[in-house]
C-alpha positions in Angstrom: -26.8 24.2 11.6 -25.7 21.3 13.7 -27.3 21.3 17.2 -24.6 23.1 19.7 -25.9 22.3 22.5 -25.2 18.6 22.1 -22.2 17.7 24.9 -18.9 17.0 23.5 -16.8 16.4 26.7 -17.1 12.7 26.9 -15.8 12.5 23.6 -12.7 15.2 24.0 -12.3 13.7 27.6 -11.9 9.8 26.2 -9.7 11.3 23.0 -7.3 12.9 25.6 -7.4 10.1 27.7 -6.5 6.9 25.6 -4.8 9.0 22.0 -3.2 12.2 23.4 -1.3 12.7 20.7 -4.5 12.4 18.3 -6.3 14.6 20.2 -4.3 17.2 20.2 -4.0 17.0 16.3 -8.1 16.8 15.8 -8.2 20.0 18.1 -5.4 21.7 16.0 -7.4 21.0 12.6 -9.5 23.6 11.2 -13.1 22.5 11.7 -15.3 21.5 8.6 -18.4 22.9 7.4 -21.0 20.5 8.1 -24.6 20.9 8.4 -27.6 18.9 9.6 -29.2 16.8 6.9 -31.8 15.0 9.3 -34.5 12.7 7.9 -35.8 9.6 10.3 -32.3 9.8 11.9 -29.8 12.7 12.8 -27.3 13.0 9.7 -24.8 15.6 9.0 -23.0 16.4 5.5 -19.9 17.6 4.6 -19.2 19.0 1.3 -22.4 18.0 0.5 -21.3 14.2 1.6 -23.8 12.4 3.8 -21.4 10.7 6.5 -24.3 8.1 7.1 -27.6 7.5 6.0 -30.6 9.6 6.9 -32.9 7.1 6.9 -31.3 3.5 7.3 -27.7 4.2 9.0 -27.7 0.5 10.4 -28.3 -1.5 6.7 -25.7 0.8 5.3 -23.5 -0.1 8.0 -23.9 -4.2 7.7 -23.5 -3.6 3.7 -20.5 -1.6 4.7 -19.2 -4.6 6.9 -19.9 -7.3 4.3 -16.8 -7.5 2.7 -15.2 -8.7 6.2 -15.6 -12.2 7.0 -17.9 -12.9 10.0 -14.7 -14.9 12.0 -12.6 -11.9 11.6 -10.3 -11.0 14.9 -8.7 -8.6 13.9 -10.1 -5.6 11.1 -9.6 -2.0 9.5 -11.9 0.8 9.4 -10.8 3.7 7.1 -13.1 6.6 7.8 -14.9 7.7 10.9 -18.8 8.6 9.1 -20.9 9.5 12.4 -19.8 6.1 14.2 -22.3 3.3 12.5 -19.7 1.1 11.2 -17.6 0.9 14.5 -20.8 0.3 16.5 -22.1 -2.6 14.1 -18.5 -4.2 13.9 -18.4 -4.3 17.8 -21.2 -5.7 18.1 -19.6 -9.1 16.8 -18.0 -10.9 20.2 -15.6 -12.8 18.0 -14.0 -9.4 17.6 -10.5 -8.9 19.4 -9.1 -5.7 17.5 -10.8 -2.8 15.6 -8.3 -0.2 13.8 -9.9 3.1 12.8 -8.2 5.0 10.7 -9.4 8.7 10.5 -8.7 10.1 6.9 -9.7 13.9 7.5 -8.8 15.3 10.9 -11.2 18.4 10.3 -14.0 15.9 9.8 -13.2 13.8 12.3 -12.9 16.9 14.6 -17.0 18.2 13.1 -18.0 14.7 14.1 -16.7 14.6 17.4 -17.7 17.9 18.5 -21.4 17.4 17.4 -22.3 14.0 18.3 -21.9 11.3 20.8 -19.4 9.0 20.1 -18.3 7.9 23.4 -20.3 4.3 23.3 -17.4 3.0 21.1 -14.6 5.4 21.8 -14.4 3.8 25.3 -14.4 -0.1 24.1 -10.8 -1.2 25.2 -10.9 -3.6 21.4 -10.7 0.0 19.6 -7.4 1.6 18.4 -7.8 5.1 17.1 -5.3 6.7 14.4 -4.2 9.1 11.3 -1.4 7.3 9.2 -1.0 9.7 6.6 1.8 8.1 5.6 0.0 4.7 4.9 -0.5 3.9 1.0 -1.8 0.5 1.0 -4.9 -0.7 3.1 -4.4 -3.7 5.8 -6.6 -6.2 5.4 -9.4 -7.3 6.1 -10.6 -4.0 5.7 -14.2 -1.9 5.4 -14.5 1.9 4.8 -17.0 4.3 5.0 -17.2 5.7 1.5 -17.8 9.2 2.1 -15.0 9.5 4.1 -12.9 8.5 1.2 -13.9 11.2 -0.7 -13.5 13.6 2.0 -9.7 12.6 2.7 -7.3 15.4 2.7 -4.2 15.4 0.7 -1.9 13.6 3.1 -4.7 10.5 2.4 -4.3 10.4 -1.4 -2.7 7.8 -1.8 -4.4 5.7 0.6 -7.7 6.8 -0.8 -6.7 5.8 -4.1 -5.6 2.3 -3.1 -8.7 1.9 -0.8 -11.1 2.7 -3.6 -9.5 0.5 -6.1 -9.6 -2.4 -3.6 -13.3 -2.0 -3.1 -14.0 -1.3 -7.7 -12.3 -4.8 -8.4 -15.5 -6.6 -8.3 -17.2 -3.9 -10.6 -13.6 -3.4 -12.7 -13.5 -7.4 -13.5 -17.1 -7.6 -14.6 -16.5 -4.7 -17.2 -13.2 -6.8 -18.0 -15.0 -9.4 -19.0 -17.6 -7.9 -21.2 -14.6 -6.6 -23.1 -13.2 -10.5 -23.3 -15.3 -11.2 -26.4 -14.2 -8.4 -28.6 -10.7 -8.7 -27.5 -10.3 -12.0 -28.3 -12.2 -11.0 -32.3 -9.3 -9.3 -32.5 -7.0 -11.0 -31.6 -8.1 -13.5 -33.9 -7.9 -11.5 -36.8 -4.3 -10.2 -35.8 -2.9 -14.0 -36.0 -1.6 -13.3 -39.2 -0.2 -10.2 -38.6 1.2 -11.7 -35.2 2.9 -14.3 -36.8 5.0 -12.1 -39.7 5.6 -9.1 -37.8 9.0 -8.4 -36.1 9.1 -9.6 -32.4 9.5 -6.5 -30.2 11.4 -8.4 -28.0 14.6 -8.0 -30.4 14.7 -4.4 -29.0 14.9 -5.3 -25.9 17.9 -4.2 -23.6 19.4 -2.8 -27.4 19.3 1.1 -25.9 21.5 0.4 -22.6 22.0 3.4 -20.6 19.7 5.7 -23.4 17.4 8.8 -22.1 14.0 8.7 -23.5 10.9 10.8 -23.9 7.7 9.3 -23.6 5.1 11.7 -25.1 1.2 11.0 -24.1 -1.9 13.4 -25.2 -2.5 15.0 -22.0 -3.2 18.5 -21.8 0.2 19.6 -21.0 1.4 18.5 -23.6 1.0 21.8 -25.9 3.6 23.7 -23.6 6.1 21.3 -24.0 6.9 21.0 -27.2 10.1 23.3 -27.0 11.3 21.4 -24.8 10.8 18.1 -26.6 12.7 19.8 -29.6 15.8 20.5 -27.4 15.9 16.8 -26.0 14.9 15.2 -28.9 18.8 15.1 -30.3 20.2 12.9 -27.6 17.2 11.0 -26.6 14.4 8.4 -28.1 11.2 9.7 -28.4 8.5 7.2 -28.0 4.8 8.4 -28.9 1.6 6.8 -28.1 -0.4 7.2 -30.7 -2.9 9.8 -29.9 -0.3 12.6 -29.3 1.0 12.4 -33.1 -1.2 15.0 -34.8 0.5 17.6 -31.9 3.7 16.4 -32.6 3.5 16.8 -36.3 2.1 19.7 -36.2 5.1 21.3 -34.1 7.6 19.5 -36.9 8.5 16.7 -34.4 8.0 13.0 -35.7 9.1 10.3 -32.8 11.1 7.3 -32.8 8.9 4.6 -31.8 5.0 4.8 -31.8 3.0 2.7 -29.5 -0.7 1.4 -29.5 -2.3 -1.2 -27.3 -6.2 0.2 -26.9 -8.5 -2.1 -28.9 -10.8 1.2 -30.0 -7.7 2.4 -31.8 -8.0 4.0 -34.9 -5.5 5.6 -37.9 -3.8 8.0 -36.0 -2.6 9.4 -39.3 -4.0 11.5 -42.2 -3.1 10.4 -45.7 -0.8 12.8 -46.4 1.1 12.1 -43.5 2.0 8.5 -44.3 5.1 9.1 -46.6 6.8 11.1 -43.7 6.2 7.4 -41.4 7.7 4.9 -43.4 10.2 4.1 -41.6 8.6 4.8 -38.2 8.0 1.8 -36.0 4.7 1.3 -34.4 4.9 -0.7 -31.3 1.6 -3.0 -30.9 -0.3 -5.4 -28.9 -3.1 -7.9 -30.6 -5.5 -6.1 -29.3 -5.5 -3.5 -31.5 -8.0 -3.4 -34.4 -6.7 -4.8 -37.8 -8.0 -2.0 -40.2 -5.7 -0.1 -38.1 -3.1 -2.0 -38.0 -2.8 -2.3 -41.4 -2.8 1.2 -42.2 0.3 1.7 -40.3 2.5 2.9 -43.4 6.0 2.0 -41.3 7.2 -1.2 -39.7 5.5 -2.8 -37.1 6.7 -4.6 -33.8 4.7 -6.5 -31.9 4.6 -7.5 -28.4 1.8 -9.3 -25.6 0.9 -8.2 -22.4 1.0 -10.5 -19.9 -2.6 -11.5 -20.1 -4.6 -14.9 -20.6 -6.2 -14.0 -23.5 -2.6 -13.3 -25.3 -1.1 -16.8 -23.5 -2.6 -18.8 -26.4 -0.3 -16.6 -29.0 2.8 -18.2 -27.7 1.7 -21.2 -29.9 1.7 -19.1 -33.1 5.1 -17.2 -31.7 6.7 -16.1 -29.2 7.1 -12.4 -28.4 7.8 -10.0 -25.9 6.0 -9.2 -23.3 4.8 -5.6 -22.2 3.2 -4.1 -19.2 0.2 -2.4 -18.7 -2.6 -2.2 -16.6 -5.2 -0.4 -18.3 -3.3 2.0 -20.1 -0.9 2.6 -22.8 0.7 5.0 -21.2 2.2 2.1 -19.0 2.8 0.0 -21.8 4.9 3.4 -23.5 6.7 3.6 -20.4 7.7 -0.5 -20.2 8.7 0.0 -23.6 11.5 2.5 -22.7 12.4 0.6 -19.9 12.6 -2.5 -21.5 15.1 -0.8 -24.5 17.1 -0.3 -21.4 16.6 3.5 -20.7 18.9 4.6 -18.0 16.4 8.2 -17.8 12.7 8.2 -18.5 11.1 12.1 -19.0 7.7 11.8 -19.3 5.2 14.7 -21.4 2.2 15.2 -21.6 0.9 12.6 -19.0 -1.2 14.1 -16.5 -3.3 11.6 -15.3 -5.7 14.6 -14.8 -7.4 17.7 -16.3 -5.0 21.0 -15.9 -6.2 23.8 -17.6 -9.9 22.2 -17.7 -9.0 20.2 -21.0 -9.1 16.3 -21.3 -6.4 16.1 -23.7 -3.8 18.7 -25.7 -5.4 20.7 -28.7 -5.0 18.7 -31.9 -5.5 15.2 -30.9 -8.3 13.1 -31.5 -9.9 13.0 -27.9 -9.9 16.7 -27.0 -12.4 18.3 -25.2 -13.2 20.2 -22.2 -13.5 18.4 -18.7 -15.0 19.2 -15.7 -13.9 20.7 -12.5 -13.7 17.6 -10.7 -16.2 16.0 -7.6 -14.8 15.7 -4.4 -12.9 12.5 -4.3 -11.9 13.0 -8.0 -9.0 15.2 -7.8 -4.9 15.1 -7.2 -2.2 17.5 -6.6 0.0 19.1 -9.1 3.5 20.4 -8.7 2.6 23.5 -7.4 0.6 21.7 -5.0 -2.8 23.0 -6.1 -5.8 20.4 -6.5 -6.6 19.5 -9.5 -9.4 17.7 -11.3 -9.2 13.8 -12.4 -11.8 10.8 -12.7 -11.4 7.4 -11.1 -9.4 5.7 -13.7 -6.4 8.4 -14.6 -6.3 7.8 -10.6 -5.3 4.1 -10.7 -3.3 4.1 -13.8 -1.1 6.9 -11.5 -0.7 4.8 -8.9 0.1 1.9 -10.9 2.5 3.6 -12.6 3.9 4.7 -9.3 4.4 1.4 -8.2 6.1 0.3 -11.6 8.6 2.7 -10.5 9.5 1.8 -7.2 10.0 -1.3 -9.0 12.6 0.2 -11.2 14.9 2.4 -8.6 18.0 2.0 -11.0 15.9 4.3 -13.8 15.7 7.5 -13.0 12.3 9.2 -13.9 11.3 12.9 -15.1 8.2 15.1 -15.5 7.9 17.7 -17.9 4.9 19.9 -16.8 4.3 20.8 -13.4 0.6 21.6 -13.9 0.0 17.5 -14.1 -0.5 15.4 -11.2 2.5 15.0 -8.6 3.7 11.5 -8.7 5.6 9.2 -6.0 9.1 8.7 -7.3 9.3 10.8 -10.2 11.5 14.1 -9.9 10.6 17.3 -11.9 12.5 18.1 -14.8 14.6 21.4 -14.4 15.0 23.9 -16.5 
């Protein structure tokens, strides 16, 4: 247990003094369970989460701080830990303004209560606050990484924004390892590129159409019901992976679409008479043995990439979004065909049920519970578990469609992740 006896006045006192308003909301908040997790240093833990180091709390504040320029007046810190980056950011004279931004009142309030804080509470350069309703970080900007795993709901989507701000470096070095066998394929597709219809024609051809956009999330095996009763009066686009599902459920789609460059044959032999005339919707990216065994037309289309730029020379085609996922690109596609409504199945961007994908296709199998840090809310408003990269391509997607406020966009399955800007579908 934490030491009790360690005076927590000073901190309530200052809290009360210069963020009333705060102060009363860190007293309201249920307290966390913390314990001490001393080594050299006095530590605590929270959900098993160091808030600093044990043993070197200083170094892991100045590698914290790195990613702020040395000249900076004005900067961000989102999390509290036990104080160590506030103290080392002070410590720079050039400093005018420091922001922190708590992201867990019931942490903040374990921290407070059980340690002095007062040192850099009272400097008149530090503003104190909760912004729950703050998606994107201000920069330049450092965090205390435990604390982003610790943030409550309300900090989401923050959290999620913050986190992908500090992976780019580590994102665009596994981007680049990928370059070289993107571009193989790619030049093996030039053929292909060059004689296959230009997806572009379909462009703006659906005006005012509702759509389905069917992925291979877990949700996916309750809707199919549902799917057959829309299916009449809307386009049903597939990606790939949720065909076997489909088929099995006597549904075949309108469109299929593929962009992933580990893509196989989504189709059994005996399958390919029944998708003759089935368009699948492609990128060059895509492996050509694949490709190839595509028994219906294909169309296809670049993203807006560098390594698709040189294409343009060979023929021009239109161009698709994504970032990361083809579920954005299935999505664009829609939009881009000029869907007026958007329903979206079997995209959960996490794990309901325990499952990684729906029974039947090619990626199933179970899935964890979740870390701390790893996990979203459904529509019931119930946690449930994800992984880093469902994360981004979620809020990516979100963004896409504040981008497109005239489309109006649907979910199927409440057990997937909630989403900004996308209603439920009703029965």
């Amino acid at each position: 247990m934490l030491d009790e006896t360690m005076p927590n006045s000073p901190n309530h006192s200052l809290l009360k003094a210069r963020w009333p308003e705060l102060a009363t909301a860190i007293a309201k908040a249920p307290l966390a369970k913390c314990e001490d997790r001393s080594k050299l240093v006095p530590s605590m833990a929270c959900e098993g989460l160091l808030l600093r180091s044990a043993y070197a709390p200083k170094e892991e504040a100045a590698l914290q701080a790195s990613r702020v320029p040395e000249d900076a007046k004005k900067v961000t810190v989102y999390g509290l830990g036990m104080g160590d980056l506030p103290r080392f950011l002070l410590a720079n004279p050039l400093l005018l303004e420091l922001k922190v931004v708590l992201l867990n009142l019931s942490v903040a309030r374990a921290v407070l209560e059980s340690s002095h804080q007062e040192d850099w509470l009272q400097d008149p350069r530090v503003c104190l606050q909760y912004s729950p309703e703050q998606r994107l970080p201000e920069e330049p900007f450092c965090a205390v990484p435990p604390c982003l795993q610790l943030a409550d709901p309300s900090n989401f989507a923050l959290r999620d924004a913050l986190s992908a701000k500090l992976q780019e470096p580590f994102i665009a070095g596994k981007w680049s390892e990928r370059e070289a066998v993107l571009r193989k394929h790619i030049k093996a597709n030039e053929t292909l590129v060059a004689l296959d219809t230009d997806v572009g024609e379909l462009f703006d051809t659906r005006r005012g159409e509702k759509f389905l956009v069917v992925g291979p999330g877990p949700s996916l095996s309750g809707g199919m019901e549902r799917i057959r009763a829309l299916h009449p009066s809307s386009v049903l686009v597939a990606i790939s992976t949720s065909l076997q599902p489909l088929i099995t459920a006597g549904l075949q789609p309108d469109f299929v679409v593929m962009i992933d460059s580990h893509s196989i044959n989504p189709l059994q032999d005996s399958q390919h008479e029944a998708f003759r005339n089935i368009p699948l919707v492609y990128v060059p990216d895509v492996q050509t043995d694949t490709l190839r065994a595509w028994p219906g037309p294909r169309l296809v289309g670049f993203l807006d990439r560098p390594r698709h730029a040189r294409l343009n020379t060979i023929a021009s085609r239109g161009v698709l979004w994504t970032q990361g996922t083809v579920a954005h690109t299935a999505v664009d596609f829609a939009v881009r065909c000029g869907a007026s409504q958007v329903t979206l199945f079997g995209l959960d961007f996490g794990y309901p049920g325990g499952a990684s994908h729906a029974e039947g296709t090619p990626d199933y199998q179970a899935a964890g519970s979740g870390d701390i840090g790893r996990t979203l809310l459904d529509g019931y408003g119930q946690r449930i578990a994800s992984d880093p990269n469902l994360i981004s391509y979620l809020r990516d997607l979100e963004e896409y469609v504040a981008r497109h406020p005239n489309v109006q966009f649907l979910r199927a399955d409440k057990t997937g992740a909630a989403m900004e800007g996308i209603e439920w579908l009703t029965d």
